[in-house]
N, C-alpha and C positions, 0 to 999 in steps of 0.2 A: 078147191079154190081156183080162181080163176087167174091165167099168169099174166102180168102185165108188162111193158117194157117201163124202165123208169124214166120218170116224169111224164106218165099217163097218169099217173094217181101218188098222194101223197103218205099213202101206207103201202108199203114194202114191207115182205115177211121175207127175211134173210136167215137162208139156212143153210145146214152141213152140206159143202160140195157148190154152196154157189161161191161165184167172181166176185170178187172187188176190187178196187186200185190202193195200193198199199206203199206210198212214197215215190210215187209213179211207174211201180208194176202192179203187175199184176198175182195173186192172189190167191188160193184155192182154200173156205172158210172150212176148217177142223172142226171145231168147238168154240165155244162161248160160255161166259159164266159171270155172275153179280159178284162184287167185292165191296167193300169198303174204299173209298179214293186214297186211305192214308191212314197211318197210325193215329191221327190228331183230327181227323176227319171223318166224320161219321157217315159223312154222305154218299148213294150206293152207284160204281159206275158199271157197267157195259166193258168187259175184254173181252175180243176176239182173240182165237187162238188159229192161224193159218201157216200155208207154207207156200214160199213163193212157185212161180210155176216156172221162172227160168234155172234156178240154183238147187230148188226146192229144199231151201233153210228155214226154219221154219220162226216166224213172228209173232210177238204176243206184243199186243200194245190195246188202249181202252179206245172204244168204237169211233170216237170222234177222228180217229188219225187213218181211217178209211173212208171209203166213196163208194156209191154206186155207177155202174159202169152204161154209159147209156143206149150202149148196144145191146146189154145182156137183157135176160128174162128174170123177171122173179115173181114170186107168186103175194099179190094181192093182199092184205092183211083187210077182213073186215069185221066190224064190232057192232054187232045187234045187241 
């Protein structure tokens, strides 16, 4: 796959060990995983599982309360 900086392309494949910004630090992504949003809510979301990189405590919250960093690299997502 080909890596691109972000906002070169609007698929980003984000994986174990890349950067994010995570309440305005920064981030080192662990894992990831689908859940249900709620007891009463069937609908499926996105958690990241990371640790910061100044305290390195480690975060778990669903994908929407991260960013991509617009210096970093990531690798391209594409679908033939």
């Amino acid at each position: 796959m080909e890596v691109k900086k972000y906002l070169e392309t609007c698929l980003l494949r984000i994986n174990k060990g890349d950067i994010l910004l995570y309440e305005g630090g920064k981030v080192i992504v662990l894992d990831f995983y689908l859940t249900p949003n709620g007891m009463t809510d069937p609908k499926v979301v996105a958690v990241i599982v990371a640790r910061r990189c100044i305290n390195k405590n480690i975060v778990e919250a669903t994908s929407d309360k991260f960013q991509a960093i617009k210096r970093e690299q990531y690798q391209e997502k594409l679908y033939t």
